[in-house]
N, C-alpha and C positions, 0 to 999 in steps of 0.2 A: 568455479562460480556458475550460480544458473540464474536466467532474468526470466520475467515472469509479468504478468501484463494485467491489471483486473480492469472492469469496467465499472463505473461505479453510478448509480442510479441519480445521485445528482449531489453536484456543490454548488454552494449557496453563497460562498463570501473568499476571500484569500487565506483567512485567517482559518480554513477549512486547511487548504495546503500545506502551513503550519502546522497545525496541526497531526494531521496523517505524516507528513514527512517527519517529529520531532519523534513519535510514537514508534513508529517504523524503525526509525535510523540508531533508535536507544535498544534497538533488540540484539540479542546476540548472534553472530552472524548475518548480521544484512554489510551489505557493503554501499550499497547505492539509492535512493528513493530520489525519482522526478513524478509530480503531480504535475499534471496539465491539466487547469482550471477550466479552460473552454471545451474541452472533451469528455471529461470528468474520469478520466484515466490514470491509471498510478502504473510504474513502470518500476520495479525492486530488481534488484541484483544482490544475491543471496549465497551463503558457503550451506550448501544443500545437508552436509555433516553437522551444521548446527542449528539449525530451526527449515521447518518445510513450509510448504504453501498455504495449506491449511492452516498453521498459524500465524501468515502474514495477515490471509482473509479475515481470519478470528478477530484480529486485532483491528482492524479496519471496521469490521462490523460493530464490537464493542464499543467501537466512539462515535457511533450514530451514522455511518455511512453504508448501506449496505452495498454487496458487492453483487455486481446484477452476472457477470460471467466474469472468466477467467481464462488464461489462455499460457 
């Protein structure tokens, strides 16, 4: 398993972390997604053999969040 940290330009409501956490956590291969609302931070824990970071980002982007860095 590898974890993986993005920063995210900004969340606006909780139903933001819903969101991103429901989207994430339905992917193949994630094991873990914590959002921290007040930092605007997403925290994934991921089987690096079945989906990579670039398409954690992707999907994060796709739903209106962009990801300002990653780490």
């Amino acid at each position: 398993m590898k974890t993986t940290k993005f920063q995210l330009e900004t969340l606006t409501c909780p139903s933001c972390i819903k969101k991103i956490e429901s989207n994430l956590g339905k992917m193949d291969g994630v094991d873990e997604v914590k959002v921290l609302f007040n930092s605007s931070k997403v925290k994934v824990q991921y089987d690096e053999a079945k989906v990579n970071k670039d398409q954690l980002e992707n999907t994060v982007t796709k739903l209106g969040y962009p990801v300002l860095s990653a780490s």
